[in-house]
N, C-alpha and C positions, 0 to 999 in steps of 0.2 A: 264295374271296372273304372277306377280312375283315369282322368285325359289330361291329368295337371303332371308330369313331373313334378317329385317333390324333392325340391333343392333348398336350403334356408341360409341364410344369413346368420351370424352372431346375433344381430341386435334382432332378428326374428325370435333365435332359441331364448335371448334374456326377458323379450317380451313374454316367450309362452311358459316359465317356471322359471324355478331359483338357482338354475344351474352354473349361470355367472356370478352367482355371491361374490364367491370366496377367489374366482378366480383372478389371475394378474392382470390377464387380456382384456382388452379396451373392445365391446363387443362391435365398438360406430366402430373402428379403424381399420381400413383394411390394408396399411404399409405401416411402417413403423417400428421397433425393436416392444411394444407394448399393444400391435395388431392383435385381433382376432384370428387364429387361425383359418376358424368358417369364414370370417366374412371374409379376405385373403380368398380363400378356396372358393368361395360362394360368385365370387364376380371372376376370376379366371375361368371356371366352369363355364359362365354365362359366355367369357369373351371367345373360350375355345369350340363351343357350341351354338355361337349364335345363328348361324343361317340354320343348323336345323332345328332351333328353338324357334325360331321367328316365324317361320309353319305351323306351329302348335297356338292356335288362337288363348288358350288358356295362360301362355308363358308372355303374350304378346306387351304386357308391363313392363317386365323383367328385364324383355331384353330391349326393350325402349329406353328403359332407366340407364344403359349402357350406354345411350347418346351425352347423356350428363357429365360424362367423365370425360376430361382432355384424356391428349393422347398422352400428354406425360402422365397422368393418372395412373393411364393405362398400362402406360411400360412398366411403373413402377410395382404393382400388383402383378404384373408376370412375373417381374424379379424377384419379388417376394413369396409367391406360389412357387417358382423354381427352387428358392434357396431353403424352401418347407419339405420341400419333393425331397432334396439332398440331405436335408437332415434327418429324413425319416430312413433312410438308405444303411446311415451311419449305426443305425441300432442294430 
């Protein structure tokens, strides 16, 4: 049994194959009208989950890496995760 949650990043997924080729998104970016979806989703995940990720010795990177980001960083990628949430609605 696994004790890592598996959560990835854009630039995780283009590191591990070629599934960014061809795509538009910017796999580093996680705001911007040319973000990554995953990465976007990849650090709001982390931000909406951190105290019970930060329990998880395995995640304990992860959600260290989230001290890195100001907090405008941070609003900004909730913005941008909400305004993915509401697009995905519209379908």
């Amino acid at each position: 049994m696994a004790s890592k949650p598996y959560i990835a990043s854009g630039k995780y997924i283009d590191r591990m194959g070629n599934y960014c080729k061809k795509c538009k998104y910017d796999p580093a970016k996680s705001v911007g009208e040319d973000a990554c979806p995953f990465t976007t989703m990849y650090w709001d995940f982390l931000m909406r989950h951190e105290k019970l990720l930060s329990s998880n010795p395995r995640m304990g990177m992860q959600v260290r890496n989230l001290k890195r980001l100001s907090d405008d960083a941070k609003k900004d990628i909730k913005s941008q995760a909400n305004a993915f949430r509401l697009s995905l609605k519209m379908i």
